[in-house]
C-alpha positions as CSV (number, residue, x, y, z in Angstrom):
1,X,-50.3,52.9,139.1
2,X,-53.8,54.0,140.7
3,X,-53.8,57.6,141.8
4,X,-53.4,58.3,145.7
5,X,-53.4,54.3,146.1
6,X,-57.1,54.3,144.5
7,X,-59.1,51.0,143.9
8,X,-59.7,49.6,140.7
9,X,-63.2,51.0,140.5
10,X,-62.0,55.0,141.8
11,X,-58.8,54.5,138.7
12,X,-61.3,53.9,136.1
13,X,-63.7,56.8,137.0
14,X,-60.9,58.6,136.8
15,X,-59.5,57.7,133.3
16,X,-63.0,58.1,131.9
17,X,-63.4,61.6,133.0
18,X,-59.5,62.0,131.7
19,X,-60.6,60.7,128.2
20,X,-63.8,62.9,128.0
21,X,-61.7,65.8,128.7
22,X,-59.6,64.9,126.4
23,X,-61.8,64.0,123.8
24,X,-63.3,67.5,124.0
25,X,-60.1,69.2,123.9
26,X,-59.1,68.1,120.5
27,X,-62.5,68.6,119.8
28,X,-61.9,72.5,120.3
29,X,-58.2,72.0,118.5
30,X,-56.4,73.3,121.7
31,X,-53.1,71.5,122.9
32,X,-52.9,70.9,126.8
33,X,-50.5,73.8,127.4
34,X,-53.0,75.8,126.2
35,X,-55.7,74.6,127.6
36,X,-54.0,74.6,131.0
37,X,-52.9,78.4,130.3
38,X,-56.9,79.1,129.4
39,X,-58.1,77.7,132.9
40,X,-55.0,78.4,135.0
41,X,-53.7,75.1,135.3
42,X,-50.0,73.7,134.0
43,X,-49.4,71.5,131.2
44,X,-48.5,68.6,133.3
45,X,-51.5,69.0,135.8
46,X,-54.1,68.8,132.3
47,X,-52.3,65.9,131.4
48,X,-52.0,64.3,134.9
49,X,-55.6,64.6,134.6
50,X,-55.8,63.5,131.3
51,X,-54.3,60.0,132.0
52,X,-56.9,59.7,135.0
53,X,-53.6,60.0,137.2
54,X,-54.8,62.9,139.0
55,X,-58.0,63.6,140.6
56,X,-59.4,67.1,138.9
57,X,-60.8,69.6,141.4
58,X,-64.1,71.1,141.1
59,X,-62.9,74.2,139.5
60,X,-61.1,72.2,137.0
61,X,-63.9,70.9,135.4
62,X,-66.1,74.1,135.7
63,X,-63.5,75.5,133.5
64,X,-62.8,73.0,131.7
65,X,-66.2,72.9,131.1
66,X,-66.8,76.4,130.4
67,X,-63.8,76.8,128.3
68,X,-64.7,73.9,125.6
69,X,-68.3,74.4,125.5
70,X,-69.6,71.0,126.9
71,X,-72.4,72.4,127.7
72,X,-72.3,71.3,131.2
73,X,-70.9,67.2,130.6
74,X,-67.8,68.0,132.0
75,X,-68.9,69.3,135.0
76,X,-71.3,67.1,135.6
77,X,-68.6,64.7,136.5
78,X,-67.7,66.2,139.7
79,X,-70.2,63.9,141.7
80,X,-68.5,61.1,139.8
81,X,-64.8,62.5,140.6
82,X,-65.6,63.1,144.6
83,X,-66.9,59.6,144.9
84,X,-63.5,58.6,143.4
85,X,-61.6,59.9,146.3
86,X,-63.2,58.1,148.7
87,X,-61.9,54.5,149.7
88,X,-63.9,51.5,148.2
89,X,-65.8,51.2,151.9
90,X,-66.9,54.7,152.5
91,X,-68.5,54.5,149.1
92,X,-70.0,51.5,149.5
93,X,-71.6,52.4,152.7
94,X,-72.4,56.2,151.7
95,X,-74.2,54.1,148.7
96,X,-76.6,51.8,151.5
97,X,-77.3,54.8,153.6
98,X,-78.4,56.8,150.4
99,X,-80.9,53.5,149.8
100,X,-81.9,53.6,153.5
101,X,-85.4,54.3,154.3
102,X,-84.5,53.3,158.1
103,X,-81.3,53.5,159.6
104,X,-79.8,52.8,163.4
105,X,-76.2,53.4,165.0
106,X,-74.8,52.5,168.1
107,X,-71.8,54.1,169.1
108,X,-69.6,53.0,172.0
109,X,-66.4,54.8,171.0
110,X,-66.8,57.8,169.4
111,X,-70.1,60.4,167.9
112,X,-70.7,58.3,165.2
113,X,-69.8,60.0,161.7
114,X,-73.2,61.1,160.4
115,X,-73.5,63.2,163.4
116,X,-69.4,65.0,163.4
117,X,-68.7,68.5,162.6
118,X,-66.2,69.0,160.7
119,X,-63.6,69.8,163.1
120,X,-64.6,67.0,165.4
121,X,-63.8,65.0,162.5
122,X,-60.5,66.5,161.6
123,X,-59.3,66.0,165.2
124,X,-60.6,62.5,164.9
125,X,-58.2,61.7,161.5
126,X,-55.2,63.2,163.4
127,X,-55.0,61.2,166.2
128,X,-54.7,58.6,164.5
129,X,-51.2,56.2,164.8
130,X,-49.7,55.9,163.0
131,X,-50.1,59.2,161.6
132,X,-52.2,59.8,158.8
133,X,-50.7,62.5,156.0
134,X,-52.4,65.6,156.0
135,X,-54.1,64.7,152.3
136,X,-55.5,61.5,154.0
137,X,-56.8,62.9,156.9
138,X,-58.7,65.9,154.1
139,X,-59.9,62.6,152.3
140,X,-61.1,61.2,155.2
141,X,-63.1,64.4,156.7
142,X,-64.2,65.4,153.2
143,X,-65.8,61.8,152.8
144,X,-67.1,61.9,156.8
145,X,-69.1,65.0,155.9
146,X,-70.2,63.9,152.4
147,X,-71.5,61.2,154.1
148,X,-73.8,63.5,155.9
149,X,-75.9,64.3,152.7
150,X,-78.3,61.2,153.9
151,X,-79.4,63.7,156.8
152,X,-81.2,66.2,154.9
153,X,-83.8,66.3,151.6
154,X,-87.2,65.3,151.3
155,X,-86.6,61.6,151.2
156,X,-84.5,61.4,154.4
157,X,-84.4,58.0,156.2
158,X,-85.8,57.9,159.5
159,X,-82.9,57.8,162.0
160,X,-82.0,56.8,165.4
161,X,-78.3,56.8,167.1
162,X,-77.4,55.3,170.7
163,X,-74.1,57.4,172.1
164,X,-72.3,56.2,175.0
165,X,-72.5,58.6,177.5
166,X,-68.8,58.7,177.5
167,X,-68.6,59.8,174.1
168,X,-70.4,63.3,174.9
169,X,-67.8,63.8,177.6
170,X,-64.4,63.3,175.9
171,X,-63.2,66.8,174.9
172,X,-61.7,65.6,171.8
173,X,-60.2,68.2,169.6
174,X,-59.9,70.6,173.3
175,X,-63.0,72.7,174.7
176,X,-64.0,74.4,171.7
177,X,-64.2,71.6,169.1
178,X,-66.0,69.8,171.9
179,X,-68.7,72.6,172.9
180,X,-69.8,72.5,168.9
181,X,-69.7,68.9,168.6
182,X,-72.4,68.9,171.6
183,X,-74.3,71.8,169.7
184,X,-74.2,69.6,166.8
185,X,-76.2,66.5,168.1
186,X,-78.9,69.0,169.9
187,X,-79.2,70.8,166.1
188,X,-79.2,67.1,164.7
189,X,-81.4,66.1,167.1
190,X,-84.0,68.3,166.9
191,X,-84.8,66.8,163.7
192,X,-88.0,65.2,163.2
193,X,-86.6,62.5,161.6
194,X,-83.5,62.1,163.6
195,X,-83.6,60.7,167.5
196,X,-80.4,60.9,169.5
197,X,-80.6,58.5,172.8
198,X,-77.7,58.7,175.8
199,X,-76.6,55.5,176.8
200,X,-75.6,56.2,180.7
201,X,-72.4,55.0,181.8
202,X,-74.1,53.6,185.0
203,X,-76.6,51.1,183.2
204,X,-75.7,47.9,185.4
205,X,-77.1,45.8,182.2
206,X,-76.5,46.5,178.9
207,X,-76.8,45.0,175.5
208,X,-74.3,46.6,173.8
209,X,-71.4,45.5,175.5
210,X,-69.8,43.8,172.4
211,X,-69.7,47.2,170.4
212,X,-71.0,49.2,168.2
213,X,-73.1,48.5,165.1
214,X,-75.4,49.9,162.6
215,X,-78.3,49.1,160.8
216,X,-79.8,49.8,157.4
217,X,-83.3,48.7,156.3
218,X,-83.0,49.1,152.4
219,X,-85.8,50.2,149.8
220,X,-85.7,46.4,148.9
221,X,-87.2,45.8,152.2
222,X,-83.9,44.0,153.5
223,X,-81.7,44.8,156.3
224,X,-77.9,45.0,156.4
225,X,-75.9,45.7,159.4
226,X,-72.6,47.2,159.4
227,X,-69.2,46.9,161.6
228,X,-66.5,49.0,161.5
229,X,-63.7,48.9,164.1
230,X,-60.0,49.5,164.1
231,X,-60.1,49.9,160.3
232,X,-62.0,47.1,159.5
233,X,-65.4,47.2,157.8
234,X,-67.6,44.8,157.2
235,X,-71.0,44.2,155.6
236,X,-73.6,42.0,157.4
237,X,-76.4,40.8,154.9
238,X,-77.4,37.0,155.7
239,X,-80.7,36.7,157.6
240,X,-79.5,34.9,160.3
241,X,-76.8,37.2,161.2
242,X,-79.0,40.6,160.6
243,X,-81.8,39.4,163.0
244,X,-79.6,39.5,166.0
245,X,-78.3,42.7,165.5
246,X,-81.7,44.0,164.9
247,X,-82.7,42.3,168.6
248,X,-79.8,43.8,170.4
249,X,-80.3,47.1,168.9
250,X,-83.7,47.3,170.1
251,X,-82.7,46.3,173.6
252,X,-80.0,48.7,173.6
253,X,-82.6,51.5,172.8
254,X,-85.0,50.3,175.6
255,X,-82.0,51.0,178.1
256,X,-81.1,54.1,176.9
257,X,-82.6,57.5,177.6
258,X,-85.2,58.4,176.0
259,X,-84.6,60.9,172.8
260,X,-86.3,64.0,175.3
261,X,-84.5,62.8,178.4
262,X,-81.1,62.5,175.9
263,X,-81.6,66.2,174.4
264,X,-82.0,67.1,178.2
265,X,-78.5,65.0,179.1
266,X,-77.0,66.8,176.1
267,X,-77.8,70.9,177.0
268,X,-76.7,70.0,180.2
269,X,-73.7,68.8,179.6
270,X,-73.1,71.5,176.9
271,X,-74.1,74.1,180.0
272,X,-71.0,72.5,182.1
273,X,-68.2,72.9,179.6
């Protein structure tokens, strides 16, 4: 049985970091009570994580680490272990954004999840019905912000987003979670790399109508679009499917405000809540 409901390819991550801490446990000659007692963890949590049938935290394998003298091998594997407890589709897109040198969202519904704080997001995962359990909603959020990684470094993609008016004025998450989520996008915004663009509710034509979208133009040179709604996600890669995403979004951004007139639209509304 996978951990946590894990796919195949989260299981197997997690039974080769299990076997490599293993490995170097015998190595040192120390049983897994003791080893568990050395980094203040039970018997049955080392060997949980021994089988690869739990997920180790952080501080597990620093200690781990620390405690056999792998020199740093163990914890190296924490990248490796918080990719694991994503689902298959946040890793797979978190993987496309990383090889993004250009990437474009439109948003209809909600701020799209580069852009969340965290408690936006969190408030986000609990609405939904039927109701997530508290550890799926932390992998969810935990996932949404690691996500956000793309945003920063040297090799940043350039990045546009188109938000629906309406999503700027929900208060989702109640007047506080709101006010930051608006300080957010203006901090976001003010990127160099990053332009934010305010669909207005009262465009009377409008490209978008059939929902949102996003768009990655990889290091390969191709584009893949991407759709996620109501849970479903779903890669886009043929040609003749990207190229009409890639018209629409360009109309889209023609209708919208411009990213000066958006930040404008934003600090206004954030001056009104």
């Amino acid at each position: 049985m996978n951990p946590h409901g894990a796919d195949d390819e989260s299981a197997a991550v997690l039974k080769a970091v299990g076997r490599q801490i293993k490995a170097w446990r015998e190595r040192a000659g120390l049983r897994q009570s003791e080893l568990g007692a050395a980094i203040g963890y039970g018997e049955e949590q080392v060997s949980s994580v021994e089988r690869g049938r739990r997920v180790p935290k952080p501080e597990f394998l620093d200690k781990a680490d620390e405690v056999l003298e792998a020199g740093g091998i163990i914890a190296a594997m924490k990248r490796d272990v918080a990719e694991a407890r994503y689902p298959k589709k946040v890793r797979d897109l978190a993987r496309l954004e990383a090889e993004a040198v250009e990437l474009g969202a439109y948003e209809s519904h909600n701020v799209h999840g580069l852009l969340q704080t965290e408690e936006h997001a969190r408030a986000l995962f609990r609405m939904r019905r039927p109701v997530l359990s508290d550890e799926v909603v932390e992998q969810g959020v935990m996932a949404r912000l690691a996500r956000q990684a793309v945003l920063g470094g040297s090799l940043a993609p350039i990045v546009s987003f188109v938000q629906e008016e309406a999503t700027l004025r929900r208060p989702l998450g109640g007047r506080t979670v709101w006010r930051r989520q608006l300080e957010r996008l203006l901090e976001v915004g003010g990127l160099r790399h990053v332009e934010i663009q305010v669909m207005p509710t009262d465009r009377a034509d409008h490209a978008g109508m059939a929902g949102p979208f996003q768009l990655l133009k990889l290091t390969s040179g191709a584009t893949v679009g991407h759709v996620d709604v109501q849970r479903f996600s779903r890669l886009v890669s043929h040609p003749q499917d990207v190229q009409p995403l890639e018209i629409q979004y360009g109309i889209i951004r023609a209708q919208a405000l411009t990213p000066h007139e958006s930040l404008t639209f934003i600090e206004k509304l954030l001056g009104e809540t």
